[in-house]
C-alpha angles and dihedrals in degrees: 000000000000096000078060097044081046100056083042092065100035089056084051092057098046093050094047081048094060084053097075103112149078083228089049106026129245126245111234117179090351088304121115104226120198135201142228130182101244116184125221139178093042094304102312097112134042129187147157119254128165110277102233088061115123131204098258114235130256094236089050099041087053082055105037088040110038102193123080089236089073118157114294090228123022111190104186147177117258085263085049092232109115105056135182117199129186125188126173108212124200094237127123099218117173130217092267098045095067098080089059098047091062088052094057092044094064088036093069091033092066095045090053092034112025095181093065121122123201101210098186133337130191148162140236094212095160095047119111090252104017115219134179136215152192138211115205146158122222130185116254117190088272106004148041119244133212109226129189124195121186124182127197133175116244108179116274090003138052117241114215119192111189122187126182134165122154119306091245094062098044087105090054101056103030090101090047085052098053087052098056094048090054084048092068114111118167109213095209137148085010085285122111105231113182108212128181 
């Protein structure tokens, strides 16, 4: 019986291993999750978000997202509770200021939410398009959330990418996660430039 409970997890496992890709999908929380290239921002952005994944509406981002200066674009789960946001900001901002916009970031963040924690940042100077990027937890009525915020540089804008699901299943998307951040291309200038 347990050589038969044993190949039955080892055949688990090898299935949930061929899942590790955009192309292929990826399991998260025992759930296969597919993509599909979704463009924002009139074209100029592309990016790979679960497919799944609905507009939020306006009722449930005012009360998801309490300022006025709510994301420009909130792609979510079906609950509602794992959330990906995306804002282009007219803002020049060069490689070595990114660093510093992250910074600022959490800076107004813990005057507006106190009880934020900024677990880890960091910063992908010697990639071909730096970003940098910030890991936080911030206080929901009845529970803490895990929050991402990545920043890029896109010409003349900034381009901010947040993601944020409970705290409890950050583990579990992290790697989903990973996968849409290396998906973003800007279609800018007439010219393709990866960026992540």
């Amino acid at each position: 019986m347990l050589d038969d409970e044993k190949v039955l997890a080892d055949r688990h496992l090898e299935w949930i291993n061929r899942f590790t890709s955009i192309e292929t999908g990826i399991y998260v929380n025992g759930e296969l999750i597919q993509f599909q290239e979704t463009m924002l921002f009139n074209n100029e952005l592309g990016v790979s978000i679960p497919s799944a994944f609905r507009d939020m509406t306006p009722e449930m981002a005012k009360k998801k997202y309490f300022s006025e200066q709510r994301p420009e674009v909130i792609k979510t789960n079906e609950d509602g509770s794992v959330n990906l946001c995306f804002n282009m900001i007219d803002k020049s901002v060069k490689e070595d200021q990114l660093e510093a916009v992250i910074h600022e970031f959490y800076r107004v963040l813990k005057r507006f939410q106190p009880m934020s924690v900024c677990l880890d940042t960091g910063s992908e100077p010697k990639e071909e398009t730096p970003s940098a990027w910030m890991e936080f937890i911030s206080s929901a009525l009845n529970e803490n959330i895990y929050n991402v915020l990545t920043v890029y540089p896109a010409g003349e804008r900034l381009l901010m990418i947040m993601f944020n699901c409970p705290f409890e299943k950050r583990n579990s998307w992290s790697n989903c996660l990973s996968l849409i951040r290396k998906s973003v291309v800007l279609y800018g200038d007439k010219k393709k430039m990866e960026i992540g």
